[in-house]
BATI-309664 format. One line per 3 residues: number of its first residue (from 1); their letters; for each residue x, y, z of N, C-alpha, C. Coordinates in steps of 0.02 Angstrom, whole numbers. Example, Ala and Ser with C-alpha at 12.3 -4.5 7.8 and 13.67 -1.06 7.14 Angstrom:
# BATI-309664
1	as	660/-284/390/615/-225/390/660/-165/390 | 642/-112/354/684/-53/357/645/2/394
This chain:
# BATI-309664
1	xxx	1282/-176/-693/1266/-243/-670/1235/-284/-726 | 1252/-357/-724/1218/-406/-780/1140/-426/-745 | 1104/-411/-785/1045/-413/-747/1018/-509/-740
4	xxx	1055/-528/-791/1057/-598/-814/1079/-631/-765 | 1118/-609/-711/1122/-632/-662/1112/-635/-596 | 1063/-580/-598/1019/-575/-533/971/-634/-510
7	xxx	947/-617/-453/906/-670/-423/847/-683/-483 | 825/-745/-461/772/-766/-502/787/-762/-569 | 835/-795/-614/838/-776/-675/793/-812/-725
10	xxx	780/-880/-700/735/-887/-732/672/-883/-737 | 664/-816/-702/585/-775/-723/601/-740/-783 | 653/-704/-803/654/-665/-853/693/-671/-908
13	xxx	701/-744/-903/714/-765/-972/677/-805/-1032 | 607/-774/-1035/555/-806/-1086/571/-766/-1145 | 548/-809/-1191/572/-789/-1279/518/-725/-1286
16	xxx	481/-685/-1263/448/-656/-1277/443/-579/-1221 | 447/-512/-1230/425/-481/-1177/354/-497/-1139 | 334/-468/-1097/264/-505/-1066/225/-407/-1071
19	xxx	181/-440/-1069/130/-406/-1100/101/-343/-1010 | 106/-311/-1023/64/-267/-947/10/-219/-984 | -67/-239/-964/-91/-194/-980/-152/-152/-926
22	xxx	-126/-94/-931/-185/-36/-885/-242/-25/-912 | -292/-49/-875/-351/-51/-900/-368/4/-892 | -406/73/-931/-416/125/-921/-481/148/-959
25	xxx	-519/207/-910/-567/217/-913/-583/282/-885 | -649/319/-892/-654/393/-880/-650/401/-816 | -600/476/-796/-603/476/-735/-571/449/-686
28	xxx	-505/405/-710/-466/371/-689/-411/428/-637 | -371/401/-587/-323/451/-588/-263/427/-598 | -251/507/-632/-178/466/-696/-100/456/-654
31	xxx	-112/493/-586/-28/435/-558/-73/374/-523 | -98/348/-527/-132/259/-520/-102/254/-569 | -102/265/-648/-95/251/-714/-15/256/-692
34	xxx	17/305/-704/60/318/-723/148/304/-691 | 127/292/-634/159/275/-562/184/226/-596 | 145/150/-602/182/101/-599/190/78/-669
37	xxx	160/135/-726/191/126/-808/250/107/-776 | 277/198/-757/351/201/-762/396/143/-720 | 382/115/-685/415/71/-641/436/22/-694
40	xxx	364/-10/-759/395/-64/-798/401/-40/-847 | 422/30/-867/453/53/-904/537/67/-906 | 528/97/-847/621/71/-808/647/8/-820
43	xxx	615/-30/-786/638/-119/-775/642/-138/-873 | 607/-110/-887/624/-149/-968/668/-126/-995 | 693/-64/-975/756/-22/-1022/818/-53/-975
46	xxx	804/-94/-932/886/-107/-894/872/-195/-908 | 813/-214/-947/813/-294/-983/849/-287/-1034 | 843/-256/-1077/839/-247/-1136/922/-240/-1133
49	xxx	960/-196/-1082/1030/-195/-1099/1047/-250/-1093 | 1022/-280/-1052/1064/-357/-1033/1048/-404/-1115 | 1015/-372/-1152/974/-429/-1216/938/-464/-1185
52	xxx	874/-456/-1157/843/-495/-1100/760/-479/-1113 | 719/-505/-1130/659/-462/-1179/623/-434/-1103 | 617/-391/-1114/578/-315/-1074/486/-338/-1051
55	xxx	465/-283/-1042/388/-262/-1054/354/-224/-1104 | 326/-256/-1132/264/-220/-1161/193/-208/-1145 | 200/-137/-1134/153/-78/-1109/102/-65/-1153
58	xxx	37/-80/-1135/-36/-56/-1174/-71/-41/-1118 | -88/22/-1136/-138/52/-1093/-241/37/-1135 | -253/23/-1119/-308/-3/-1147/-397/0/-1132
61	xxx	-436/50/-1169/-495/53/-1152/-544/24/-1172 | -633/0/-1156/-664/-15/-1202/-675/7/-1283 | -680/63/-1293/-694/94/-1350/-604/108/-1389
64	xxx	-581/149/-1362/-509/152/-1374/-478/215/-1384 | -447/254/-1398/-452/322/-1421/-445/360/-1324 | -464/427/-1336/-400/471/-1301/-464/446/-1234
67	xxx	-424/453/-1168/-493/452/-1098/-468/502/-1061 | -509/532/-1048/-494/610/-986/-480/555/-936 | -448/573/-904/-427/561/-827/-476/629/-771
70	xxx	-451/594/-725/-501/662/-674/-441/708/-669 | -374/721/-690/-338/791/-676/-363/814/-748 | -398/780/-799/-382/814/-858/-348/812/-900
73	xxx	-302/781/-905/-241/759/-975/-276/701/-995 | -278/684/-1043/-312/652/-1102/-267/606/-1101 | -281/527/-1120/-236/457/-1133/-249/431/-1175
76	xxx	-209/410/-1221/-233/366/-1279/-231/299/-1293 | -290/258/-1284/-273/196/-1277/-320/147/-1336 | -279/106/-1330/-296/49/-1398/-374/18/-1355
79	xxx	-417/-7/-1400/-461/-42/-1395/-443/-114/-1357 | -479/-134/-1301/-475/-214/-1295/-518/-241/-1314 | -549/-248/-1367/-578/-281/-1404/-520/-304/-1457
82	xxx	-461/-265/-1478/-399/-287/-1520/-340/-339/-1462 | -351/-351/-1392/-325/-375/-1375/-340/-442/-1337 | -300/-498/-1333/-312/-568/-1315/-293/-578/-1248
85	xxx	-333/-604/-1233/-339/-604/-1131/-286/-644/-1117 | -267/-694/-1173/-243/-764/-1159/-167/-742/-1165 | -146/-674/-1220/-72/-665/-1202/-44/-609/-1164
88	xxx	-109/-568/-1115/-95/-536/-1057/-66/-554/-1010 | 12/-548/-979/41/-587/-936/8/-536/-867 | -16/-466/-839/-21/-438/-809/-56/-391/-832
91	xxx	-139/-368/-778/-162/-340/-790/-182/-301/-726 | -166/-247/-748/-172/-170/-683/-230/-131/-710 | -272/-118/-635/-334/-84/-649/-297/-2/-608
94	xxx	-295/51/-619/-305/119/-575/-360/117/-546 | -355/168/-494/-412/208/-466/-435/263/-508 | -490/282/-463/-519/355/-473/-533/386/-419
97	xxx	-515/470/-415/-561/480/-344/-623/490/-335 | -662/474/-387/-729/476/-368/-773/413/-414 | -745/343/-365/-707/273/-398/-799/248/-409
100	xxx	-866/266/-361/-928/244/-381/-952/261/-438 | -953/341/-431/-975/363/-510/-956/352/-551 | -877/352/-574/-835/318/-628/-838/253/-645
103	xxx	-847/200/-589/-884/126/-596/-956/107/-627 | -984/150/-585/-1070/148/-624/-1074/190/-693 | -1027/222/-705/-1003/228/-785/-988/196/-832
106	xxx	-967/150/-778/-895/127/-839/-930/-1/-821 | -984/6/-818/-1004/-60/-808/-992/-129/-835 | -983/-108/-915/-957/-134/-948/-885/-156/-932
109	xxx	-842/-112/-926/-771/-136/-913/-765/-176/-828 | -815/-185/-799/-803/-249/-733/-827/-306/-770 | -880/-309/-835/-882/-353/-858/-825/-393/-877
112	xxx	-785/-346/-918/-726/-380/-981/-668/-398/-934 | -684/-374/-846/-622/-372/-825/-627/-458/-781 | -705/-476/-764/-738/-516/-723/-700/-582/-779
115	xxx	-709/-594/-846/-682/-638/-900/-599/-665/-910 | -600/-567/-898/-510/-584/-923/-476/-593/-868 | -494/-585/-801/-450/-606/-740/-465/-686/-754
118	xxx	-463/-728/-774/-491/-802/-768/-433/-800/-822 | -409/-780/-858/-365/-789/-913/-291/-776/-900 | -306/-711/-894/-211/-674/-864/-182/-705/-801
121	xxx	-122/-706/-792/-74/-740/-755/-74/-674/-679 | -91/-637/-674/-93/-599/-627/-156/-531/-621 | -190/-518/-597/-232/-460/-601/-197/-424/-537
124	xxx	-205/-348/-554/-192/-291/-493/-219/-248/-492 | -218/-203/-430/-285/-150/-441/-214/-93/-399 | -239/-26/-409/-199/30/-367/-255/68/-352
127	xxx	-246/102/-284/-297/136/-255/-367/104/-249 | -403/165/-266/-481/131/-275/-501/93/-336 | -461/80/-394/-474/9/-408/-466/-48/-380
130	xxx	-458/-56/-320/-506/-98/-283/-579/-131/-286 | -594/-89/-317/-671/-71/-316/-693/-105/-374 | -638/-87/-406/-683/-133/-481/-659/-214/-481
133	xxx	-608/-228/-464/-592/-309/-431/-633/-313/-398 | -671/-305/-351/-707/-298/-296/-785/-332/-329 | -799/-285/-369/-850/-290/-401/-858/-345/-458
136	xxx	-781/-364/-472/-806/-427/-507/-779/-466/-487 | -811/-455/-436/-785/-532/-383/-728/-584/-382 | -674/-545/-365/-625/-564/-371/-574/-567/-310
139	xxx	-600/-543/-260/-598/-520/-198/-617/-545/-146 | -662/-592/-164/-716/-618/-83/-686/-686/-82 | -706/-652/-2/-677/-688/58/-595/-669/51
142	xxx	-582/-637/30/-493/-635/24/-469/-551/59 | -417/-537/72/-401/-472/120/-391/-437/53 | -381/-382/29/-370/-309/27/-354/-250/39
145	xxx	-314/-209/-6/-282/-144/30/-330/-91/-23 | -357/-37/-15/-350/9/-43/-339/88/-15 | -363/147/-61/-357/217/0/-362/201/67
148	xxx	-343/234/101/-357/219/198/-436/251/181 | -433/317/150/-504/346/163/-554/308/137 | -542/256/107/-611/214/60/-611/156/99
151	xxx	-590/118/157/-574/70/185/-651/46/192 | -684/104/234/-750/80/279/-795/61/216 | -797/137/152/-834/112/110/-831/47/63
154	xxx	-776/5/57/-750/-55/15/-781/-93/74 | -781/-95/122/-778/-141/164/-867/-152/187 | -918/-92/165/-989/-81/166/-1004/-109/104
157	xxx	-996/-115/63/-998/-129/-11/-993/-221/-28 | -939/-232/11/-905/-329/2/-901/-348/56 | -961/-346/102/-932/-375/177/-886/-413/178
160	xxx	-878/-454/120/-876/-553/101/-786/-526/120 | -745/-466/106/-676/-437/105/-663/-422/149 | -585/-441/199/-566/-424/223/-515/-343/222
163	xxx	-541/-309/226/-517/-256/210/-454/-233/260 | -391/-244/252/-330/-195/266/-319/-120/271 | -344/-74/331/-332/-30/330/-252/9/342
166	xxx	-220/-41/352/-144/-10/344/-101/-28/292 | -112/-115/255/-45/-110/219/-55/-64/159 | -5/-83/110/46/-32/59/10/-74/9
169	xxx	17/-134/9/6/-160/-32/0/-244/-16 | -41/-290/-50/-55/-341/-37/-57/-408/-91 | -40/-463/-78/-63/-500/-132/-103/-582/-98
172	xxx	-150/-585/-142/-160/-650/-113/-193/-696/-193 | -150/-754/-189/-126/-787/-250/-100/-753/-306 | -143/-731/-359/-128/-700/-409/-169/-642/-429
175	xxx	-199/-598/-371/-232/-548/-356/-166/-512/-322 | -168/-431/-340/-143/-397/-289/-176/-332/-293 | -172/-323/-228/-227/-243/-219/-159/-190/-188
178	xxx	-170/-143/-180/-122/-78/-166/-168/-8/-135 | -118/6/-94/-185/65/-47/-161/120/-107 | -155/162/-75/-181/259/-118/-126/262/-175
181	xxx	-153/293/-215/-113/330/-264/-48/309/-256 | 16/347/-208/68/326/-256/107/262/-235 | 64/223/-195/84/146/-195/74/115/-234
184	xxx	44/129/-290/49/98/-359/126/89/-402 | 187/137/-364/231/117/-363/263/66/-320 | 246/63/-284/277/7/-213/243/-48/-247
187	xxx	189/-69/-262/157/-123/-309/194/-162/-371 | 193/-120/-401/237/-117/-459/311/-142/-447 | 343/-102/-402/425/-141/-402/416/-212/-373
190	xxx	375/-218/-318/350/-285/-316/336/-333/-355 | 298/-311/-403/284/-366/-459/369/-364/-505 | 399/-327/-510/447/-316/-536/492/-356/-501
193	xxx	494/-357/-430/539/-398/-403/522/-477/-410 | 463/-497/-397/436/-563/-422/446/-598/-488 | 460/-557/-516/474/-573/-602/549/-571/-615
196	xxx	565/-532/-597/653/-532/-623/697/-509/-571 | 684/-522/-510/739/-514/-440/743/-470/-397 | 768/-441/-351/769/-391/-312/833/-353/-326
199	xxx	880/-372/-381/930/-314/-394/898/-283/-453 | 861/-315/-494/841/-276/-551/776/-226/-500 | 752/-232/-454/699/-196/-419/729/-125/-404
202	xxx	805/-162/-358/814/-64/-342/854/-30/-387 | 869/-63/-440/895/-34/-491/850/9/-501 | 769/-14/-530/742/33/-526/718/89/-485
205	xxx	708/61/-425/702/114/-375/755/184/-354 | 812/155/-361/871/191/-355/858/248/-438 | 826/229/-499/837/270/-541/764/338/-529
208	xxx	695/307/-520/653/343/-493/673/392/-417 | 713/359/-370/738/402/-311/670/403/-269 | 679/338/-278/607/307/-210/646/251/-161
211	xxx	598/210/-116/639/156/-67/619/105/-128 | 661/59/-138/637/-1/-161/574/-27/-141 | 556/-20/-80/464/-17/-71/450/-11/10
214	xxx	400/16/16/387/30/106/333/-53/90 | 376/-114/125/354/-169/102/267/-186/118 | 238/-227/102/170/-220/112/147/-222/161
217	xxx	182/-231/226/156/-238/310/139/-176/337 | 180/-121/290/184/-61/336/110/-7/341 | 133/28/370/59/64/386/47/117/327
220	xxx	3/141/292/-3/171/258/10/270/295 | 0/261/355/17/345/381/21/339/446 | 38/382/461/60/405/539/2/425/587
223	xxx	20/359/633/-41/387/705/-59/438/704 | 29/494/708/6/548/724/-25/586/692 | -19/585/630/-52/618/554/-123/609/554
226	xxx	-149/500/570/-202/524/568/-242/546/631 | -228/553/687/-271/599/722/-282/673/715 | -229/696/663/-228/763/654/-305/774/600
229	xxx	-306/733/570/-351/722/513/-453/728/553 | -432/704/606/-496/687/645/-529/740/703 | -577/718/729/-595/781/796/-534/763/840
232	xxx	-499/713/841/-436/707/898/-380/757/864 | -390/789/821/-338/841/813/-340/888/870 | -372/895/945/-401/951/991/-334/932/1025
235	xxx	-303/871/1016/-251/832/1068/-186/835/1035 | -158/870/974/-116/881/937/-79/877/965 | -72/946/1037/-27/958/1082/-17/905/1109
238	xxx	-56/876/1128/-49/817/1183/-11/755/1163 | -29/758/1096/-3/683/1046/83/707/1051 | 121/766/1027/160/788/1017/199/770/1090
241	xxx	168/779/1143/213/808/1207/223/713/1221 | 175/662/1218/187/596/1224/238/574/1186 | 249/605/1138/312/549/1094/363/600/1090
244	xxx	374/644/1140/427/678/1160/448/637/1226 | 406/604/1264/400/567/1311/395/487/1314 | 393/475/1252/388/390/1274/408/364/1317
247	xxx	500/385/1336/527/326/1359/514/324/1439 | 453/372/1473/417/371/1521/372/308/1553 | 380/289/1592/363/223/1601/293/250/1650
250	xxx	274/325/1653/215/344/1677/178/390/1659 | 153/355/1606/103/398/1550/47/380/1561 | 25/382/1614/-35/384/1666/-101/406/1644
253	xxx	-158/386/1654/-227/443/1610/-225/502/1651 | -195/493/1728/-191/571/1775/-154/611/1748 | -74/569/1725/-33/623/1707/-55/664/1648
256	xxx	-88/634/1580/-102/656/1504/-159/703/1522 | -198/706/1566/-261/736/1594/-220/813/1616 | -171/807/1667/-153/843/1693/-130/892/1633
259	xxx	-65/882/1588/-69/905/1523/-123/950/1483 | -187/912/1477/-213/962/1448/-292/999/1500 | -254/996/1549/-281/1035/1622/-367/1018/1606
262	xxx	-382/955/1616/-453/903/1632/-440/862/1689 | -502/846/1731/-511/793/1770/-473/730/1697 | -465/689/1757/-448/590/1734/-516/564/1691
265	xxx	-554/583/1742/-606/549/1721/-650/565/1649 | -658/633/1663/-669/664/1586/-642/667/1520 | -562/659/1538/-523/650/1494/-519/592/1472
268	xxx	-526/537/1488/-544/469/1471/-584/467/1419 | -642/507/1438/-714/512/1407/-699/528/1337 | -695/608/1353/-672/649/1285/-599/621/1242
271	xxx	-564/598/1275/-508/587/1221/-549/502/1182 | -581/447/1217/-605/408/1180/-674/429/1132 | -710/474/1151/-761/481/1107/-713/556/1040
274	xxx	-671/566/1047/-628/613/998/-590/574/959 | -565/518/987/-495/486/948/-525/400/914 | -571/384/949/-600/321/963/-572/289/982
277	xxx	-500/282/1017/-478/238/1081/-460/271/1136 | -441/214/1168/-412/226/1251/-371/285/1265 | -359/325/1311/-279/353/1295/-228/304/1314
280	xxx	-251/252/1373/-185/176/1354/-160/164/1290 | -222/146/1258/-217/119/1185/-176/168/1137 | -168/227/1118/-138/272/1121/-72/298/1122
283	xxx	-60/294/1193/32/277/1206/40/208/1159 | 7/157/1197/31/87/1162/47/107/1063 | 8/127/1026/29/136/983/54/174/939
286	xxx	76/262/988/129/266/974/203/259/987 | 183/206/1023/282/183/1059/282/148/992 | 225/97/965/253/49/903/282/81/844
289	xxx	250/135/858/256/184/774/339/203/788 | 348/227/855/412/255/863/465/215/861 | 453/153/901/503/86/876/511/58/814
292	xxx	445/45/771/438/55/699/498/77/671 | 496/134/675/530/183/613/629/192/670 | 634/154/724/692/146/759/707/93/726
295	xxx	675/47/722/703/-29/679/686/-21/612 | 670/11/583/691/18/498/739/60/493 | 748/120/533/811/168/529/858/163/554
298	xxx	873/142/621/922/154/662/968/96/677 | 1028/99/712/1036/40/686/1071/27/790 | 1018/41/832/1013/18/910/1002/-25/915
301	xxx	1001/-79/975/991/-154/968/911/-144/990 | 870/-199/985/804/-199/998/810/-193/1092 | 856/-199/1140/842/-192/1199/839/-123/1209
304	xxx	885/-85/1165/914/-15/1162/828/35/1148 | 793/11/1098/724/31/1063/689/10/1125 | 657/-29/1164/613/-53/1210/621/0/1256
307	xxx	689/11/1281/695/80/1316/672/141/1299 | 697/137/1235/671/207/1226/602/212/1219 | 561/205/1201/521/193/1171/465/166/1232
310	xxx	500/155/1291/452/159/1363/410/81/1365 | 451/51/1329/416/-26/1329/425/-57/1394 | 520/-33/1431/535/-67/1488/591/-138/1470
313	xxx	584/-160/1419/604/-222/1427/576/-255/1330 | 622/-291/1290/620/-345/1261/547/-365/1243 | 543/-395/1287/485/-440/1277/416/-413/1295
316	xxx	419/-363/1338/358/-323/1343/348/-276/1262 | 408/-280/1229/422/-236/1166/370/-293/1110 | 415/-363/1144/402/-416/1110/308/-439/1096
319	xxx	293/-445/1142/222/-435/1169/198/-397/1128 | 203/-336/1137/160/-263/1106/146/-270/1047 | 202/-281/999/217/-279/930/179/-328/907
322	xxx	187/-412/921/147/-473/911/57/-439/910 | 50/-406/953/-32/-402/974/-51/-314/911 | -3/-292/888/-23/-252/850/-22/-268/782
325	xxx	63/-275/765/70/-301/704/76/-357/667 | 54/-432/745/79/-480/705/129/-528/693 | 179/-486/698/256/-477/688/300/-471/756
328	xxx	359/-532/781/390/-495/812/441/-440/806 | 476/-401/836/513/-338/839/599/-351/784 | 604/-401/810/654/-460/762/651/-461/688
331	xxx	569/-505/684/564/-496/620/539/-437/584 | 519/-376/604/498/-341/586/565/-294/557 | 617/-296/587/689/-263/572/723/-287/499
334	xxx	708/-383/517/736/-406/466/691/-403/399 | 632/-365/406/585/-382/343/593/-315/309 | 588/-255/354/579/-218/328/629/-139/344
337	xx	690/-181/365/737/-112/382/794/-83/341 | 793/-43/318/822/-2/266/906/-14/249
C-alpha cells in the first residue's frame, strides 16, 4: 500500500521526522517503555518506504547513561539536558509498579516534565505514569485512565481528576493518559492513527498481531475477572451459572439465592457487602459485558443481542447501555466492532 495515500495525508507530510521521546527513569517498567517504542518504530519503517520522513526515537533521562528498569534490563538513554523541548513533537512518560517510590526518587524529572509539557505538541503517560502528569499538574480538573489497580490511589492523591476506571486509553486536548501496561500499545497506534491515518495504523497492528486498538471506551477487564480478583470470588459459581443464563428474563434475588442454597434476604446482604453491588446490579452488568463483546464480534442484529442477552427488547437494551456506558447499542457497534 502507498502510505502517501492514506487518510490524513497531510499529517505526515512535514520536511522533517518528528521527534518521540520516552522520558525514562529508575524503576520504570520496561513494556510501558517498550510497547509503544515499537508501535513508532513500525509506523516509521512503513514511512520511510513510501519516502515519507518517519519517527525519531530518544529515550531520554535526567543524567543519561544506562537506567535499571524494575524487571532489570538496563536502558540507555541520552541526557535531556542535550535535548530541546521546543523540537519534541511527542512526549511519553511509562509507568512503574512501584510508581510513589520511583516518583519521590525521581522529583526532579516532574520538574523538567511540568516545563516541557508547555512546549511539546502532545504529552502522554502509560500506566502509572499517570502519576507523574498528575503531579505536574497537568491533569486537573480533566478525566484520566491509568492501572485499574491504582484508580482509587490517583484519584486520593488529585481529587481535582476525574479518574476513569475502565477506559484503555484517553485523551483530553493534547494530554493523553492510558490504563496498564500493555495499553501503551493501544495508545500509541492511536497517536499513530492521528498523525498519519488509520491504514498506516493497522498496518501496524496487523505486523505486531494485535487489534488495531480495543478503542478507548472499552473496559479495561472483565466483570467476571474482576470479581474473581475480590471477596466476591465466593460467587464464582454463581457469576458463571448467570451468564450461562442471561437470556432468562427471571434472574430473581430468590432464584440466585436459591443457587447458592441462602435465604433472599441474606443473600442480598452477603453478595452486596462481598461484591459491593446489588445482585440486580449484577445481572444488569453482565448482560452489557455479554452484549458488549456480541456487538464487537458477532455479526446478529441488535434485536437478536437484546434477546439473548435477557434485555427483552431494543430499547430496554437501549436504556441499559445509555445508563452504563453512555453510548447507545448502535453506536457502540459502529465505534468499536471488529
Amino acid at each position: 500500500m502507498n502510505i502517501a495515500n492514506s487518510s490524513a495525508p497531510h499529517e505526515i507530510q512535514s520536511e522533517a521526522p518528528r521527534l518521540i521521546v520516552f522520558l525514562a527513569y529508575p524503576e520504570m517498567g520496561l513494556l510501558d517503555l517498550t510497547g509503544a517504542q515499537t508501535v513508532f518504530w513500525a509506523a516509521s519503517r512503513y514511512l520511510k518506504s513510501s519516502n515519507l520522513p518517519g519517527y525519531t526515537l530518544q529515550t531520554a533521562s535526567l543524567t543519561g547513561g544506562l537506567i535499571q528498569t524494575a524487571e532489570g534490563l538496563a536502558v540507555d538513554t541520552v541526557p535531556l539536558s542535550g535535548l530541546s523541548e521546543h523540537l519534541i513533537d511527542t512526549l511519553i512518560v511509562p509507568g512503574a509498579p512501584e510508581i510513589i517510590l520511583a516518583m519521590n526518587n525521581s522529583l526532579d524529572v516532574v520538574g523538567w516534565l511540568k516545563n516541557a509539557a508547555t512546549k511539546v505538541r502532545r504529552t502522554a503517560s502509560v500506566c502509572s505514569g499517570t502519576f507523574l502528569l498528575a503531579e505536574a499538574g497537568l491533569l486537573d480538573d480533566r478525566r484520566a485512565a491509568t492501572h485499574w489497580a491504582m484508580c482509587g490511589l490517583l484519584k486520593e492523591r488529585h481529587p481535582s481528576i476525574e479518574v476513569d476506571n475502565d477506559a484503555i486509553f484517553i485523551q483530553q486536548g493534547s494530554v493523553w493518559t492510558s490504563a496498564g501496561v500493555s495499553a501503551g500499545i493501544d495508545l500509541a497506534l492511536a497517536l499513530v492513527e492521528e498523525d498519519c491515518g488509520r491504514e498506516l495504523a493497522l498496518l501496524v497492528a496487523r505486523e505486531m498481531v494485535v487489534f488495531l486498538k480495543r478503542p478507548g471506551g472499552q473496559a479495561q477487564y472483565s466483570e467476571l475477572l474482576q470479581s474473581q480478583t475480590t471477596d466476591g470470588a465466593v460467587f464464582d459459581d454463581l457469576h458463571l451459572w448467570i451468564s450461562k443464563n442471561l437470556a432468562s428474563n427471571n434472574l430473581t434475588v430468590d432464584l440466585l439465592a436459591q443457587q447458592v442454597q441462602m435465604s433472599p434476604r441474606n443473600f442480598a446482604r452477603v453478595y452486596k457487602l462481598k461484591t459491593g453491588r446489588t445482585p440486580a446490579k449484577a445481572v444488569e452488568v453482565l448482560r452489557v459485558e455479554a452484549a458488549r463483546r456480541l456487538l464487537e464480534d458477532s455479526e446478529r442484529n441488535i434485536d437478536q443481542i437484546s434477546r439473548l442477552c435477557g434485555f427483552g427488547d431494543e430499547e430496554r437494551m437501549r436504556l441499559t447501555f445509555q445508563r452504563n456506558l453512555g453510548v447507545s447499542p448502535r453506536d457502540y457497534r459502529n465505534r468499536f466492532s471488529r
